[in-house]
FINU-850164 format. One line per 8 residues: their letters; for each residue x, y, z of C-alpha. Coordinates in nm, 2 decimals. Layout:
REM FINU-850164
a> X:Y:Z  ...
***
This chain:
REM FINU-850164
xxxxxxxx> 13.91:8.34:11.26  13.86:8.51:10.91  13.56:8.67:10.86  13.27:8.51:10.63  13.32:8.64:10.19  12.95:8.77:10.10  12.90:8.87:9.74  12.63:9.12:9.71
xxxxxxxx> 12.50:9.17:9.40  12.35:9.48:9.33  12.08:9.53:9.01  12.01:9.86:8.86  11.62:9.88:8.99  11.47:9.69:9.25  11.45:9.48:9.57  11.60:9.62:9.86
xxxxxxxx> 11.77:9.92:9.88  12.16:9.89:9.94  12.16:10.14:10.23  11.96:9.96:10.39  12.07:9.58:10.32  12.46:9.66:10.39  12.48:9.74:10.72  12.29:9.41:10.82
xxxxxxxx> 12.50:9.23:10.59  12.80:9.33:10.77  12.72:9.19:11.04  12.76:8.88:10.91  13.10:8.89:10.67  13.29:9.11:10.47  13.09:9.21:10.18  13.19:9.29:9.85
xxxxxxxx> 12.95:9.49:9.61  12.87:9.36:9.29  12.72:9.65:9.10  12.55:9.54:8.79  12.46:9.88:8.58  12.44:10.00:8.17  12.73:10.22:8.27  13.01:10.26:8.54
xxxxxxxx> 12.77:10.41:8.88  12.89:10.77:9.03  13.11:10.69:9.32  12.90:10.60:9.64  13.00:10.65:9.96  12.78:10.45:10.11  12.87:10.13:9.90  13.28:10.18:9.94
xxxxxxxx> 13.20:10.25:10.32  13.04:9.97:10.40  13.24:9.71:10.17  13.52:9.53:10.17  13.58:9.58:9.79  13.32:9.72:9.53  13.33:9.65:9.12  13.11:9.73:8.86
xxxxxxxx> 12.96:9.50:8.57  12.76:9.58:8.27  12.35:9.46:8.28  12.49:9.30:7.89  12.78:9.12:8.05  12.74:8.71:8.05  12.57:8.55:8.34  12.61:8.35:8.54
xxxxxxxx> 12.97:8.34:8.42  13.06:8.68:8.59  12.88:8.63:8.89  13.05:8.31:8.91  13.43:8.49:8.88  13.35:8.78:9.06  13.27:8.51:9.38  13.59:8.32:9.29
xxxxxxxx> 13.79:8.64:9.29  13.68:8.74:9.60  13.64:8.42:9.76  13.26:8.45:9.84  13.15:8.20:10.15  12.80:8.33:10.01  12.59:8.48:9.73  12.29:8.75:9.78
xxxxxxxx> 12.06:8.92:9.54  11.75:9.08:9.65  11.61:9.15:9.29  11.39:8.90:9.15  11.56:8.98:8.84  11.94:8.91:8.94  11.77:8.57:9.17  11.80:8.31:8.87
xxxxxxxx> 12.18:8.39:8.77  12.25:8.39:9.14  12.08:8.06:9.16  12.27:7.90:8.94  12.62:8.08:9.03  12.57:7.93:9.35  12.51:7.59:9.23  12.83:7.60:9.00
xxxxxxxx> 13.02:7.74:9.33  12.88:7.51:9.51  12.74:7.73:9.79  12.39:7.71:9.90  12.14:7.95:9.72  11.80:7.89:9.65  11.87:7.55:9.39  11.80:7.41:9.09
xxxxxxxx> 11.40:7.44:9.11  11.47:7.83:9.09  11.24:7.86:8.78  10.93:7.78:8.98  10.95:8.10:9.18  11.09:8.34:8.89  10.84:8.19:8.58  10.48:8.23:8.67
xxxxxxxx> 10.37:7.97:8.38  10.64:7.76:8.59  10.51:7.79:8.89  10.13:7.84:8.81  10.20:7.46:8.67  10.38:7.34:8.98  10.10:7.48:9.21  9.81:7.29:8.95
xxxxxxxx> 10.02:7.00:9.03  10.03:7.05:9.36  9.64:7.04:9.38  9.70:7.42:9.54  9.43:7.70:9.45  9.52:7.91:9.16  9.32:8.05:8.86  9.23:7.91:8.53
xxxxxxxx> 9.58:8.04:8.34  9.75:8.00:8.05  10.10:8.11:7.87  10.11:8.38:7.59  10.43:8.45:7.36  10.20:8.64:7.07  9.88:8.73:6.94  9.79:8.39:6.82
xxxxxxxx> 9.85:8.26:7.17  9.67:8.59:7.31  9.33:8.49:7.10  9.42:8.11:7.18  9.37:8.21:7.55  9.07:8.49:7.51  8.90:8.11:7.39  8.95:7.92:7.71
xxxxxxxx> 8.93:8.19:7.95  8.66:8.39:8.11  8.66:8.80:8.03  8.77:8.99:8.24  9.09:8.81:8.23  9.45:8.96:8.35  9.80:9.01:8.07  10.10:9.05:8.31
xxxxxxxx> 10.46:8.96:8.19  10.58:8.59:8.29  10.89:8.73:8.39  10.86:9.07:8.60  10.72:9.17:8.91  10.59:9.51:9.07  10.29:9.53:8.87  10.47:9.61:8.57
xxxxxxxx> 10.32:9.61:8.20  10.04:9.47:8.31  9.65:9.46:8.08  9.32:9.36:8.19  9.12:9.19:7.89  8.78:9.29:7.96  8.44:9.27:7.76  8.50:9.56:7.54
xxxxxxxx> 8.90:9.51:7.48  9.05:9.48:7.10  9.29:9.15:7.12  9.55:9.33:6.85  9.54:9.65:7.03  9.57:9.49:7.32  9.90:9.27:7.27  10.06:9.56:7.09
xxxxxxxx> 9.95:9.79:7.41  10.14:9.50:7.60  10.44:9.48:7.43  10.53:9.84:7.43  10.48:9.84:7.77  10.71:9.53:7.86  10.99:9.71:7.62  10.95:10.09:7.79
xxxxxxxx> 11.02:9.91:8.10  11.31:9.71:7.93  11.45:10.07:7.84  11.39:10.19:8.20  11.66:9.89:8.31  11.44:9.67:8.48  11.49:9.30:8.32  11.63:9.00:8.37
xxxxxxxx> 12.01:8.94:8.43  11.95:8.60:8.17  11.86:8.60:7.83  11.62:8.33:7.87  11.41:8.55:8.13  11.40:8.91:7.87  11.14:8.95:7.54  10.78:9.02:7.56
xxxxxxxx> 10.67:8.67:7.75  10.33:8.66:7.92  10.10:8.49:8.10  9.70:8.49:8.12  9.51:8.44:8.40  9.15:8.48:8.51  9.09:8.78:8.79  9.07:8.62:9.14
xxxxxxxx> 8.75:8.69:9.30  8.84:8.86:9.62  8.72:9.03:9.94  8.82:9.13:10.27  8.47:9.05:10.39  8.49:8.72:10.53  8.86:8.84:10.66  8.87:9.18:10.84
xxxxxxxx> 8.64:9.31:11.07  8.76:9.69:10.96  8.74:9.84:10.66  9.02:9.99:10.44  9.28:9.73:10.37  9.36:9.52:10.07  9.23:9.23:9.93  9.52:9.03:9.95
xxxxxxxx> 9.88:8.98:10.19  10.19:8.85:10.14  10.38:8.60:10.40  10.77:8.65:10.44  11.00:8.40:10.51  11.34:8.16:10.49  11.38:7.90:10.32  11.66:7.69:10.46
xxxxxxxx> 11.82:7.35:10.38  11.45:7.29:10.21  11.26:7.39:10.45  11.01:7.71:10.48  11.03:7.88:10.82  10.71:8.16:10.77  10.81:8.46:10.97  10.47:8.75:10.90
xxxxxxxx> 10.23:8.86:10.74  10.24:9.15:10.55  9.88:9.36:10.52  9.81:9.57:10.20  9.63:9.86:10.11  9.38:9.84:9.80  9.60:9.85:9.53  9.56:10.16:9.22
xxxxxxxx> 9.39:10.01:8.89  9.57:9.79:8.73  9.67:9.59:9.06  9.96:9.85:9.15  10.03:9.84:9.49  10.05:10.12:9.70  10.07:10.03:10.14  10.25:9.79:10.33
xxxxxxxx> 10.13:9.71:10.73  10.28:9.52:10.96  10.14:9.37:11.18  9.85:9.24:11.04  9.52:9.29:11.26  9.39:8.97:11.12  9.32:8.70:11.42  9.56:8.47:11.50
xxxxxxxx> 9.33:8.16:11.38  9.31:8.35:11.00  9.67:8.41:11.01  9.73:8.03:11.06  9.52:7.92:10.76  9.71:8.21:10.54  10.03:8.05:10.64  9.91:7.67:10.62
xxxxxxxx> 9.87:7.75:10.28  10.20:7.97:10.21  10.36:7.67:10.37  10.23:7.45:10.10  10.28:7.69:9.82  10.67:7.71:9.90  10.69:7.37:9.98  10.61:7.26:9.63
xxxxxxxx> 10.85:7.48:9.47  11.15:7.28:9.60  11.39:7.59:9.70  11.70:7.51:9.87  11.82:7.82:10.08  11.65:8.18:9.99  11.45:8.43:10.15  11.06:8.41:10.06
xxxxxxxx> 10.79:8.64:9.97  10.46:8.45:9.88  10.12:8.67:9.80  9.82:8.55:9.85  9.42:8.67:9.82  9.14:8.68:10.01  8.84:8.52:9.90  8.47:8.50:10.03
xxxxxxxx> 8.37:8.24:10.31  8.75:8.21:10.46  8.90:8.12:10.06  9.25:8.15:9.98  9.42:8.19:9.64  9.79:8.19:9.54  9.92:8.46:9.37  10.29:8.41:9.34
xxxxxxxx> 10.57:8.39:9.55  10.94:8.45:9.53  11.28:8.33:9.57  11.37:8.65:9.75  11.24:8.91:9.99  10.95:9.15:9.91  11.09:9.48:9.79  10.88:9.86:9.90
xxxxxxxx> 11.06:9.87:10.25  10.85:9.53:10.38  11.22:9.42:10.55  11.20:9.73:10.71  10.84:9.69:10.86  10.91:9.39:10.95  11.22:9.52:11.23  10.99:9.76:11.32
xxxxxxxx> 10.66:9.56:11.41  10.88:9.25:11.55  11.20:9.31:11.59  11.32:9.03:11.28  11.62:9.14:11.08  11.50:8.90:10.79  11.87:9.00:10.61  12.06:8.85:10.92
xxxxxxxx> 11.84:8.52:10.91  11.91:8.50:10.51  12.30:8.58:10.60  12.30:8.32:10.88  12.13:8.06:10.64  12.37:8.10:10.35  12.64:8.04:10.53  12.49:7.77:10.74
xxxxxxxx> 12.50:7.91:11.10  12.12:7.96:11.12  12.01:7.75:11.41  11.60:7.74:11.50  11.50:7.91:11.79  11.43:8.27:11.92  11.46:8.55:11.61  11.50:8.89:11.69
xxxxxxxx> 11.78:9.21:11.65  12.09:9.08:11.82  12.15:9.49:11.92  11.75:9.53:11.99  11.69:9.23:12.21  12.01:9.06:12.38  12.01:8.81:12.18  12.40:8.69:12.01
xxxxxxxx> 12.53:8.71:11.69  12.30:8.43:11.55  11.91:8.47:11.48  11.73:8.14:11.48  11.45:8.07:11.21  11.11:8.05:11.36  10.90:7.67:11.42  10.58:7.86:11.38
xxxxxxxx> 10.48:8.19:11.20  10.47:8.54:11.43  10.15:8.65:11.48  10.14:8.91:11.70  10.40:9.18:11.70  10.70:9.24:11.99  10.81:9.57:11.97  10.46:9.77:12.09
xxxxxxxx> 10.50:9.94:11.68  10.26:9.89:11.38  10.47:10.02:11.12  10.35:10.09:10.75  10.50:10.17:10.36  10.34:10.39:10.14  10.43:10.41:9.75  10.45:10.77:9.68
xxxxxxxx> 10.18:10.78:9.38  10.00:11.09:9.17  9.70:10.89:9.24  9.43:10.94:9.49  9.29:10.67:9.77  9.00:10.61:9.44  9.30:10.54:9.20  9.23:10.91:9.01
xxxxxxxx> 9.55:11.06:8.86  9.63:11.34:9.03  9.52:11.70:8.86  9.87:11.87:8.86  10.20:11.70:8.87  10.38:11.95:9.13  10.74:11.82:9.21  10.81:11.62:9.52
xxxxxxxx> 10.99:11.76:9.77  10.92:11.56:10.12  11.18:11.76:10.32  10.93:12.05:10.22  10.64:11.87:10.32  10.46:11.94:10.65  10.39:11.56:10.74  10.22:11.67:11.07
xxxxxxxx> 9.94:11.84:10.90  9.86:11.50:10.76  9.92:11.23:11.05  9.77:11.24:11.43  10.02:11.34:11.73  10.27:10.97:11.79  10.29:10.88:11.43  10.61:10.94:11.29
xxxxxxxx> 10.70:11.01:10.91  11.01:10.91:10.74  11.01:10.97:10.37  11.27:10.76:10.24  11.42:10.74:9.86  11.32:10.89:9.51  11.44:11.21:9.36  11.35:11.53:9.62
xxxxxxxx> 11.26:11.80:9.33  11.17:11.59:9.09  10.81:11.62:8.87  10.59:11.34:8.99  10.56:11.05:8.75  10.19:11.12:8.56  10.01:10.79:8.68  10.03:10.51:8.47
xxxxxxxx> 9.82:10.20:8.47  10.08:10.00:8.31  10.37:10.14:8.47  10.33:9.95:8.80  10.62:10.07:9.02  10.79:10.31:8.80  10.51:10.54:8.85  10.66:10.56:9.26
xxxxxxxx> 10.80:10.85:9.33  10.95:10.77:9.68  10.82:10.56:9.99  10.66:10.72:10.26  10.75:10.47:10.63  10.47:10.53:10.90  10.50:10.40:11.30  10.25:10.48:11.54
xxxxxxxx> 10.15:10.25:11.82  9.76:10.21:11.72  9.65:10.03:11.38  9.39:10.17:11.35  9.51:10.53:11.39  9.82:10.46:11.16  9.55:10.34:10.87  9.36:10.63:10.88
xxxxxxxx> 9.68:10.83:10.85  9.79:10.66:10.57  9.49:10.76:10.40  9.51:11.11:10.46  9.86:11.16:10.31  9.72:10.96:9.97  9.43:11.19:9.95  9.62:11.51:10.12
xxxxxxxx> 9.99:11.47:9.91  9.89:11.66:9.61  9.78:11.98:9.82  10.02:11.95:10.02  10.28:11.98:9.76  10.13:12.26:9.60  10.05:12.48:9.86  10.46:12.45:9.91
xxxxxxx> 10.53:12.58:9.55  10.25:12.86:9.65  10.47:12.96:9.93  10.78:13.03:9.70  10.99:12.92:9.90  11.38:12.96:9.72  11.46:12.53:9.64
***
């Protein structure tokens, strides 16, 4: 029997990385790369390695219309994106194709006015909001809402371009502060594949109250997690909970743990709630990352959540901390083979070819790990820029010197030797200059470590230029 046609298609920046989403792919099909750049990419072993075929397309081209012919020409039994901004055009490539892909109702998950007005619907908890397209609309909302109140772009995600509007703020500074930002990350290549989704578009929203008081019984993580998961044939199958780190003013994030060490009882109402978040966005088929916060006296409030998986390595920490390759289960949904049941490695754990998409959410993890992500940032554990911007060079570090004996260090992506991005508040994750991925068998021990590379990373990469050491 022929082998399943997966289309990959591959954005500039963002969502998973393809040296890590290939190999699972394969697994699954033959997979021909869809590389979607401003100009033709160098030659990458990796990609023509792993795939059957490989072709690039220009971020200007017309979409969906070349998604669409690059599935005919190759035949695709299946379309996958893990960008939020490649997501819609895949959406609605699929639905010309006919193959399944996250439907019609993929605006709710991609437009936060969209879906902010689908959860208010919904009756679900969210904050006072409203849209914002200019300064008229800016000085409309500064009239309904509360100060401080948040500026993020309707359309991105990773923090990016984001303004807090607080008592002191300037509203014509302010919008033209906003809009450069959304346009320098235009020019850095992250926006929409779809005309429709590009252009300074904002939303306004109240800041969430939130607090890991009423949550955790330790201090030191975030005030707000996100819950992975498949959406298949229309219905959500929850598979974790990601923990966070406090995130670097304004709202950047910066650690990922898995799994959580919330009790199983909290965990429940966290995904009761993700479950009715996704269900009234009406996806089809698509992998799921929903964030939610924490909120006094056992509260919950919706942040957002997307057609697609949550980028800064959470697929990974999810195979480490439970043994879920989240990629297979989106594979085995898209081209309809998923049955429910057991979900695990099929390598790891026994188990055949196809994963099964979990009844209930996993609580409590298999594989004896807690694993962890950490956003390489010139930022300290109190969000202070960094002093000197030394470059960074992890194969130079000494990652010992900063974690206990068991915990491993694998620093993973960015540019070795390049000058650390100068902290931005508005950057969100273009100020990352590489992911940091932590296992160690103890939670607690692994958070404490994660702490000490934030606060210790800056000397540490100094006192390796002080060596001078040839590079």
């Amino acid at each position: 029997m022929a082998k399943p046609s997966i289309l990959y298609v591959i954005p500039p920046v963002g969502g998973t990385a393809a040296p890590f989403a290939l190999p699972r792919l394969c697994r699954h099909g033959d997979v021909h790369a869809l590389v979607v750049a401003e100009k033709p990419p160098a030659a990458d072993p990796f990609i023509h390695e792993r795939c059957a075929s490989a072709r690039w397309l220009r971020m200007d081209a017309p979409m969906p219309v070349s998604i669409v012919e690059a599935a005919r020409a190759v035949r695709a039994d299946a379309i996958v994106a893990f960008s939020e901004t490649a997501i819609v055009a895949v959406a609605r490539a699929c639905e010309e194709l006919g193959l399944r892909g996250p439907g019609p109702n993929v605006l709710t998950s991609r437009d936060k006015v969209a879906m902010r007005q689908c959860w208010q619907q919904a009756g679900l908890p969210i904050p006072p909001f409203l849209p914002v397209s200019s300064l008229d609309d800016l000085r409309a909302a500064d009239r309904s809402l509360a100060r401080p109140f948040l500026l993020k772009p309707s359309w991105l995600a990773g923090s990016l371009a984001q303004l807090v509007i607080d008592e002191d703020t300037d509203l014509v500074a302010a919008w033209s502060r906003a809009v450069a930002a959304h346009q320098q990350v235009d020019r850095a290549g992250v926006r929409d594949f779809l005309a429709e989704g590009q252009g300074p578009r904002f939303i306004a929203e109240e800041l969430i109250q939130a607090t890991t008081d009423s949550w955790y019984d330790v201090d030191g993580f975030g005030d707000y997690v996100s819950v992975e998961g498949v959406v298949a044939r229309g219905r959500y199958h929850p598979v974790s909970i990601t923990a966070r780190m406090p995130t670097v003013p304004l709202f950047v994030e910066r650690g990922f743990h898995v799994p959580t060490v919330l009790s199983e009882d909290r965990q429940r109402r966290i995904e009761a709630l993700a479950r009715a978040a996704v269900d009234a966005l009406g996806l089809e088929d698509c992998g799921t990352h929903t964030e939610i916060k924490l909120q006094a006296d056992g509260g919950l409030c919706l942040l957002e959540s997307a057609a697609r998986f949550g980028g800064s390595m959470i697929l990974r920490l999810v195979e480490e901390a439970f043994g879920v390759d989240l990629i297979g289960l989106l594979a085995e949904t898209l081209l309809d083979r998923a049955p429910e049941g057991p979900v695990g490695l099929p390598e790891r754990v026994g188990l055949p070819e196809r994963v099964g998409l979990p009844e209930r959410m996993l609580t409590v993890g298999t594989t004896g790990r807690t694993a962890a992500s950490l956003m390489v940032l010139a930022a300290d554990a109190a969000g202070r820029p960094w002093e000197t911007l030394p470059p960074y060079d992890p194969d130079r570090v000494d990652w010992s010197r900063l974690v206990s004996a068991g915990t491993q260090v694998e620093a993973v992506g960015g540019r070795p030797g390049s000058p650390m991005p100068a902290y931005s508040p508005t950057a969100g994750t273009l100020n990352c200059a590489g992911t940091v991925l932590l296992t160690a068998p103890d939670p607690a021990v692994l958070l404490g470590d994660c702490y000490r590379i934030i606060d210790g990373l800056e000397s540490a990469l100094n006192a390796d230029l002080a060596v001078g050491a040839p590079r």
